[in-house]
C-alpha positions as CSV (number, residue, x, y, z in Angstrom):
1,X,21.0,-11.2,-36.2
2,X,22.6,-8.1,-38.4
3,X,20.6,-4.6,-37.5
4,X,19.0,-3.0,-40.5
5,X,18.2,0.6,-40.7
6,X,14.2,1.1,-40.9
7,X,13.0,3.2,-43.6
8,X,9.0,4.1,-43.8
9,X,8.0,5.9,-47.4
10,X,5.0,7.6,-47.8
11,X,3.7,7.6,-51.8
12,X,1.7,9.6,-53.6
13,X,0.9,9.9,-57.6
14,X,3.5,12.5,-57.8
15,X,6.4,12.5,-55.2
16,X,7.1,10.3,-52.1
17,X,8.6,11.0,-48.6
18,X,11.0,8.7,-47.5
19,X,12.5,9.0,-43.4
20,X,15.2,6.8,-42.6
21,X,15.1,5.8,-38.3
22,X,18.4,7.1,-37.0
23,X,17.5,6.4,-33.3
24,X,15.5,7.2,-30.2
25,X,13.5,10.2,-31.6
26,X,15.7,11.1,-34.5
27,X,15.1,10.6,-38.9
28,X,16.5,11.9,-41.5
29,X,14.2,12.8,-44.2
30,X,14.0,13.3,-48.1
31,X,11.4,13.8,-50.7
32,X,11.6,12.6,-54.5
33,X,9.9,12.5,-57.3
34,X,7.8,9.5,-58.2
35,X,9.5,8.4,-61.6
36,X,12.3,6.2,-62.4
37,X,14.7,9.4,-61.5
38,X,12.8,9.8,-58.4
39,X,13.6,5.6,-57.7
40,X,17.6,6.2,-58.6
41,X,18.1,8.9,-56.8
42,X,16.6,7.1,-53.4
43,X,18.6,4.2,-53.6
44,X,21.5,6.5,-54.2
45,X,20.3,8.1,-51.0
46,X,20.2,5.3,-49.3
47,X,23.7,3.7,-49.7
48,X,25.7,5.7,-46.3
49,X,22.7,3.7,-44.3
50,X,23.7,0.1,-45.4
51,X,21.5,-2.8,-45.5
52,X,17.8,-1.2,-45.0
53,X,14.8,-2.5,-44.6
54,X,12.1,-0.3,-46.3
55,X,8.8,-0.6,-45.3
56,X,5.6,1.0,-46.9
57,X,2.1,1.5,-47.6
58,X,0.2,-0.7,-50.2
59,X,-1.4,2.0,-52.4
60,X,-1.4,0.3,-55.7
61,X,-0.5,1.4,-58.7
62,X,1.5,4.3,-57.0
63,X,3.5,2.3,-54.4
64,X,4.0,-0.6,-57.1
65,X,6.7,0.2,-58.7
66,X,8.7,1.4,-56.2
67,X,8.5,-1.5,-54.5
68,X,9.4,-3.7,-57.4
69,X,12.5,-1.5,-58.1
70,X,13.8,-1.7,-54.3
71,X,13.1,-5.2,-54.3
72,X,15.1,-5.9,-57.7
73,X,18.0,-4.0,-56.2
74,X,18.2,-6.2,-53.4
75,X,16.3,-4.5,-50.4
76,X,14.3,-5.7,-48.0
77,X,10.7,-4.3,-48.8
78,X,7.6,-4.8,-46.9
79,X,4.6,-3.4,-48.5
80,X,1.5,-2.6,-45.5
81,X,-2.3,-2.5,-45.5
82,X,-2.8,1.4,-44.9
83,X,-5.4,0.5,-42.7
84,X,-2.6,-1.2,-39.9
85,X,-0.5,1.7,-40.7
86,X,-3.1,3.9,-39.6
87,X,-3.9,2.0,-36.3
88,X,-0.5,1.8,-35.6
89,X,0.1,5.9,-35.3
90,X,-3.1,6.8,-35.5
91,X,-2.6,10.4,-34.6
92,X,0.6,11.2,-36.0
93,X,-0.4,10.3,-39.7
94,X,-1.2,13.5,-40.2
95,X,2.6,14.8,-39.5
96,X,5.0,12.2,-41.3
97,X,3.6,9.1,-42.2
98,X,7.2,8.0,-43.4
99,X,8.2,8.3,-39.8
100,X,5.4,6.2,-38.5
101,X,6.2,3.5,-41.1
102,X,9.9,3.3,-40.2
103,X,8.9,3.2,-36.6
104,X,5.8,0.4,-37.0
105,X,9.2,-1.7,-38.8
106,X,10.6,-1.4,-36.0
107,X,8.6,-1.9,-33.1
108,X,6.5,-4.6,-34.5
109,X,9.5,-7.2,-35.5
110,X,8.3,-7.1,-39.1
111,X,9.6,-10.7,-40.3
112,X,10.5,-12.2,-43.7
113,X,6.9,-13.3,-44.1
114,X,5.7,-9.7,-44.6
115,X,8.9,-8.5,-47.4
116,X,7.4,-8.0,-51.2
């Protein structure tokens, strides 16, 4: 089974954060703006960590169209009730979400079932 590099994104109206899981304790991290700029720019971003999955939070009309351009440019994307995400790193919400999102793809074995 090929590795893909986890990446948790945190949306709001406005911006999102995006951390990509570079091992043991270690992310790098971007914010951009929430606009079809703000999509291109990501995936541009992206590219040095090859084939990603991206996982985030299901927030509606905010996280929607990120999701549906990530998915029409081939990526992996699994969209999350906020609620498990919350359970999952229930106190360190509050510090990066995008971390905890990259991490809950890869701890919990997120399968095709789950993509958008």
């Amino acid at each position: 089974m090929q590795t893909r590099t986890p990446v948790g994104i945190d949306i709001a109206s406005k911006k999102f954060d995006v951390a990509v899981w570079k091992g043991d304790t270690s992310y790098k991290t971007k914010v951009f703006p929430n606009t079809p700029k703000g999509f291109s720019a990501l995936k541009k971003w992206l590219e040095p960590f090859g084939d990603c999955h991206i996982c985030m939070e299901a927030t509606g009309a905010y996280s929607e169209p990120l999701a549906t351009f990530l998915h029409d440019e081939g990526y992996d994307v699994s969209v999350e009730n906020p609620a498990r995400i919350k359970r999952f790193g229930q106190a360190e919400l509050n510090n990066m979400s995008c971390q905890v999102l990259a991490r809950r793809y890869l701890q919990s074995g997120v399968t095709s079932d789950s993509y958008w």
